[in-house]
N, C-alpha and C positions, 0 to 999 in steps of 0.2 A: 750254505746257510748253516748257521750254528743251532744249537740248542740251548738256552738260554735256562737257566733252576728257576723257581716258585718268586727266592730270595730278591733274583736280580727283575725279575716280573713286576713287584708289588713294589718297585723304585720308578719304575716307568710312568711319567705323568705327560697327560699329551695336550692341547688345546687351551685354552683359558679358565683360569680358577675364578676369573673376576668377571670378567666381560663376557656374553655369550651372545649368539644372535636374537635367543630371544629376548635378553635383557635388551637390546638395541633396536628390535622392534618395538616394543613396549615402549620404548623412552620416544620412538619416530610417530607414532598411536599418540602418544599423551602430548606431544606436538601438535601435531594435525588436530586435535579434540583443543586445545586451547587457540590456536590460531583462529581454527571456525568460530569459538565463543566470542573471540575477539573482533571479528568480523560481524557479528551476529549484535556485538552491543552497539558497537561504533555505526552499524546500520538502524540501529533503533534510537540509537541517542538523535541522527540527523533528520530522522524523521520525524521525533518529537520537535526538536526545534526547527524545522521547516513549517512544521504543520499536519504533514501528511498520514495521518492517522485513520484509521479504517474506526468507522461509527461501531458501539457495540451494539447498539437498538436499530 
């Protein structure tokens, strides 16, 4: 194994400067959170126009 100076250290870049796992969770999070809403409306729309509506009184 070598020894390697400061110089040749602070040139060394490793993994993604753009893309990280946590940006890629987040983006899979804000996924899942829109899919439910969309599920969530599309289930409320079919109910209003079915009828099936729970009384508020």
């Amino acid at each position: 194994m070598s020894i390697i100076s400061n110089s040749e250290l602070d040139k060394i870049k490793g993994g993604s400067e753009y893309i990280t796992g946590s940006i890629i969770n987040a983006l899979v999070n804000v996924i899942k959170v829109l899919k439910e809403a969309g599920s969530s409306l599309g289930s409320g729309i079919r109910r209003v126009a079915e009828g099936n509506i729970c009384p508020l009184q």
